[in-house]
N, C-alpha and C positions, 0 to 999 in steps of 0.2 A: 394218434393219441387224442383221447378227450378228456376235457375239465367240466367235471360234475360242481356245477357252483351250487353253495348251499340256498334252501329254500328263500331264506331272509335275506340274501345278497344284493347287497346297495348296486347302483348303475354303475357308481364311482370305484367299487370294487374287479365289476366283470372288465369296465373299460381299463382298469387298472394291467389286469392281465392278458387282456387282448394287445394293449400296448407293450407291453413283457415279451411275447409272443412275435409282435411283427419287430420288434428291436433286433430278434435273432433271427430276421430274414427269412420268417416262418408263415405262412399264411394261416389268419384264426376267421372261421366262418362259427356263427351264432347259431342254436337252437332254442330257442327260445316258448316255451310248455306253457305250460297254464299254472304251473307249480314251484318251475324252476330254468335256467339257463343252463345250456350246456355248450362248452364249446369246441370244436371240431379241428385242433392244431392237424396242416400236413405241411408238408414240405419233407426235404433230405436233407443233411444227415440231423437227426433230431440230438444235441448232445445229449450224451452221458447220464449227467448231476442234471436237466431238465423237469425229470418226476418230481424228483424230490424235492429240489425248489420250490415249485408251482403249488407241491400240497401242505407248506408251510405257509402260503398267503392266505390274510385272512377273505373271508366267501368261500373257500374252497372247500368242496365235501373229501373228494376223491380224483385222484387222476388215472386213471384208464388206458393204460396201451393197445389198440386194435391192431391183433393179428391180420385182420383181411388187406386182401390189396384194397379193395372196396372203403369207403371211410364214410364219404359223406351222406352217400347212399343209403347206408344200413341202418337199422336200425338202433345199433348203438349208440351211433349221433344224436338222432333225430326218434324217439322213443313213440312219438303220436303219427297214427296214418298224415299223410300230406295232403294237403286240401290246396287248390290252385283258383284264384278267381281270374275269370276274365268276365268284363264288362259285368254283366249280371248272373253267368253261368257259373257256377261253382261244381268244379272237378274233383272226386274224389272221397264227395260228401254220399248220404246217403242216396242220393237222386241219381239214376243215372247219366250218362252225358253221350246224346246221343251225333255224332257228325256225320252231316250227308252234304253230296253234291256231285258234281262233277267231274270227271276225271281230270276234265283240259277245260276252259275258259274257251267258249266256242264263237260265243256273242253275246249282246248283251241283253237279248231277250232269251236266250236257253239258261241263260243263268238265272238269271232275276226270276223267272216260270220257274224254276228248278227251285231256288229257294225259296219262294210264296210254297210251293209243297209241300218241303220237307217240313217247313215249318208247321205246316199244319196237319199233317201227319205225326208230332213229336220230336222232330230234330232243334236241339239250340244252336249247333253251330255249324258254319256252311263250310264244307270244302270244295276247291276248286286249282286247278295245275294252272299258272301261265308263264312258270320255266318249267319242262318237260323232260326230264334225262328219258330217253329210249335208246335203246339195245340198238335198232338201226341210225343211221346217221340221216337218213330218209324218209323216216316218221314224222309225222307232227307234231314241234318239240314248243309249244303254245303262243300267247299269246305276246310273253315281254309285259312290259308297262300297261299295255292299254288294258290287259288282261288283269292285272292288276287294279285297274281303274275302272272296271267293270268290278269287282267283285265288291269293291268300295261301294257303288251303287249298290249290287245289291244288299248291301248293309244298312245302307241308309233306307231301302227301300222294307226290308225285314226286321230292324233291329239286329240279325244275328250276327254274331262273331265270326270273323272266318279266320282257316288258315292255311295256306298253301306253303309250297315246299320254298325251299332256298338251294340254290346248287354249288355256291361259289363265295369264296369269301367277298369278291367284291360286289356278288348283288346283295348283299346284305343289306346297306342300306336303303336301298330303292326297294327292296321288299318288306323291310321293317316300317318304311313309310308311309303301308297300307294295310299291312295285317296285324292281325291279334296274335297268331299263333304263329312258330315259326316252325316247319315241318323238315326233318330232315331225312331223306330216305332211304330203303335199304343198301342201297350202293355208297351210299356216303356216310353212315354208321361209323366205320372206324376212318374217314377223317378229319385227326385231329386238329388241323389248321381249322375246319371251318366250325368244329364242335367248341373250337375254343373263341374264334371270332364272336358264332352264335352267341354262344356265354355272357360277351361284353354287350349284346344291343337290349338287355334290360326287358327283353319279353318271354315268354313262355316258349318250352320248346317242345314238341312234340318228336323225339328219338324213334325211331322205327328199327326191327331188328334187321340186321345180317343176316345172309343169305344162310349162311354158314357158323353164325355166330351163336359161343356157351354164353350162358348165363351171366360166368362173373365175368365174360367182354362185353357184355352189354351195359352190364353196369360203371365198370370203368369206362366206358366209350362216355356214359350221363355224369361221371364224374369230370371229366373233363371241360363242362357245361359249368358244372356248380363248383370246380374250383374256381373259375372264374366271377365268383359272387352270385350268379343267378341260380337260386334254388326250385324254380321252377319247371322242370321235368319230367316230361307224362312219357311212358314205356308204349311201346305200341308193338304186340304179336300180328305178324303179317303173314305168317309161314315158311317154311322153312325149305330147300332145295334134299330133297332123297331122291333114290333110285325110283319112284313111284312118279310114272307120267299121264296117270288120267286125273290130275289137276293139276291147274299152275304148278304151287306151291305144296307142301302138305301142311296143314293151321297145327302148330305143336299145343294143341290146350295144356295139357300139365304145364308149359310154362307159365303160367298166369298166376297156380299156386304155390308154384314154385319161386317165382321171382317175389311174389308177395310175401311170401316168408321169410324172401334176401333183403326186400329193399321196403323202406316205406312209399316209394312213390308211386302216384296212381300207372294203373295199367289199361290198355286198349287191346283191343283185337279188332284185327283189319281183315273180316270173311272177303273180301270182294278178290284182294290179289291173292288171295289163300285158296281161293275156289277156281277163279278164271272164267267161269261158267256161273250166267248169273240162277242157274235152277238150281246149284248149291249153295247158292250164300244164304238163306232162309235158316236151313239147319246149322250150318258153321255161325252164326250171328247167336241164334238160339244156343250152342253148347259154351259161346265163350260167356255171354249172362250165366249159363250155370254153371261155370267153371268158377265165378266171381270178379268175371271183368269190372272195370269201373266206368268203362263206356265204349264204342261202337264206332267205326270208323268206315260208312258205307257212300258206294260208287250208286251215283241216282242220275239215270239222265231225258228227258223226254220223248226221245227216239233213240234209245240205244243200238239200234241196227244201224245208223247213220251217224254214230259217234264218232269223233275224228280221232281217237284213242279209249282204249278198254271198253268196248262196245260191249261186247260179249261178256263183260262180269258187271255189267250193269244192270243195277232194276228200274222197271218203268215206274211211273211215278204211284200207279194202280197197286205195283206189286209192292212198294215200299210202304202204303199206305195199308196194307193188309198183313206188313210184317209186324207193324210196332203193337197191336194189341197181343201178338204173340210173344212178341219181347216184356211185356208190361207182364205178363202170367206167369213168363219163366221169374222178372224180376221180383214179383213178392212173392214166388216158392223160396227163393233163397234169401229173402231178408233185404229186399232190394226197391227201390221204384221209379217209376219215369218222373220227370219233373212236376213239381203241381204248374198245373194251368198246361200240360200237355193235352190236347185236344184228342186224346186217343179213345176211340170207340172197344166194346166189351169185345172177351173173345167170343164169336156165335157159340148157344149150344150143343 
């Protein structure tokens, strides 16, 4: 259910009803426009006489029953695209937002070299793995804390944001206490204990989809986040598992327009684990800017052959540096641009 408050609606009004709301043991999340407030009742069982009460107080235009499982997500809620700021970067606007790094936190010179790069190449925000979930139990599964404490340097060293994954509800807080972004990965998509711990540490979360995962599980997986009060939310297409084995993954694009039309929250495409092969990620990066992604989620490392994880769908710093003028041409065909003050040179003729 939503409560459409009217334009002229006193504070004293919407707080009135948000108070209404949690009396009955109901959770009320805010949307708040440029026009108007709206607010986002969930919870079970919603009584009965609840409509019709709520559209007798006065502020109130309308109240709204959402059929969808989906609530806070949709656009029903939340009527304007979603804009996310971290530190200086603003996600979702019309700039695009581009993340590069590492797969794994190696040392603290591949990193800190890795982000002076990307940076100047056009990346604002650095990624980087130093808890590692792998398929083997034998892999290189990163760093821990120091890795952590390396990516901190290189923040301070770039200005850039970064944001690495979280795997557990209890590193939560040891990873919130150095990142900007909270990543959560495709193996951990639908779980709920940590999508809802995520929720409470008060930062941005970067959802990544399921192997296997529709549409409207993707967005209830991001609802689980933003029931928890944090409306910060970025969707991330990483590809999807089919019968097709000459790439990792297969990059679903339709999903991009598709979820955009589900959800207001920004969207990403992650070509690196959708390719596997870093001589595909050039084009899969280039079709999700023209699908309308909202930004770019690429594996950058400076010796990718001697990476200690995803070696092979990595780009050297030459070839990341030779993508972005081609990302900048796809992004203002479609109405799009790289950030101002990106350092990015013309496409040759």
């Amino acid at each position: 259910m939503i409560i459409v408050m009217e334009t002229k609606a006193t504070r004293d009004q919407v707080n009135g009803i948000v108070a209404r709301v949690k009396a009955l043991g109901l959770g009320a999340h805010l949307s708040e426009g440029e026009e108007r407030t709206i607010i986002g009742v969930v919870g079970s069982p919603l009584p009965p006489s609840l409509e019709d009460e709520l559209e007798i107080h006065s502020g109130v235009e309308r109240v709204v029953r959402i059929t969808k499982k989906y609530k806070l997500t949709g656009w029903d809620f939340h009527p304007q695209k979603s804009t996310i700021a971290v530190r200086d970067v603003v996600i979702g606007g019309d700039a695009l937002t581009i993340i590069a790094g590492p797969c794994s936190v190696e040392s603290e010179e591949q990193t800190v070299s890795t982000a002076r790069a990307v940076k100047d190449a056009g990346a604002s925000i650095l990624r980087g793995g130093a808890y590692k979930p792998r398929t083997s139990p034998y892999e290189f599964r990163g760093m821990g804390r120091r890795g952590l404490e390396i990516l901190a340097t290189a923040r301070e060293e770039t200005g850039m944001p970064i944001i690495t994954e979280v795997m557990t509800p209890s590193d939560i807080d040891v990873v919130g206490e150095f990142t900007d972004i909270f990543q959560i990965g495709a193996r951990n998509s639908q779980n709920y204990l940590l999508l809802e711990e995520v929720g409470k540490a008060g930062k941005p979360v970067m959802l990544k989809r399921g192997l296997s995962m529709l549409m409207e599980e993707w967005l209830l997986a991001a609802e689980y986040v933003m029931a928890q009060g944090n409306p910060d939310v970025i969707l991330c297409e990483r590809g999807i598992r089919t019968f097709e084995s000459s790439t990792r993954n297969t990059l679903d694009v339709s999903s991009v327009p598709v979820i955009q039309g589900m959800s207001h929250l920004p969207v990403f495409v992650d070509p690196s684990h959708a390719a596997g092969k870093r001589a595909l990620v050039p084009a899969l990066a280039l079709a999700g800017i023209a699908a309308g992604a909202d930004g770019l989620m690429i594996e950058v490392h400076p010796n990718p052959d001697h990476a200690l994880s995803d070696g092979a769908q990595s780009l050297t710093f030459a070839q990341f540096e030779a993508l972005t003028p081609r990302l900048a041409a796809v992004a203002e065909a479609v109405g799009r641009r790289l950030p101002v003050g990106a350092d990015v040179a013309p496409v040759p003729a």
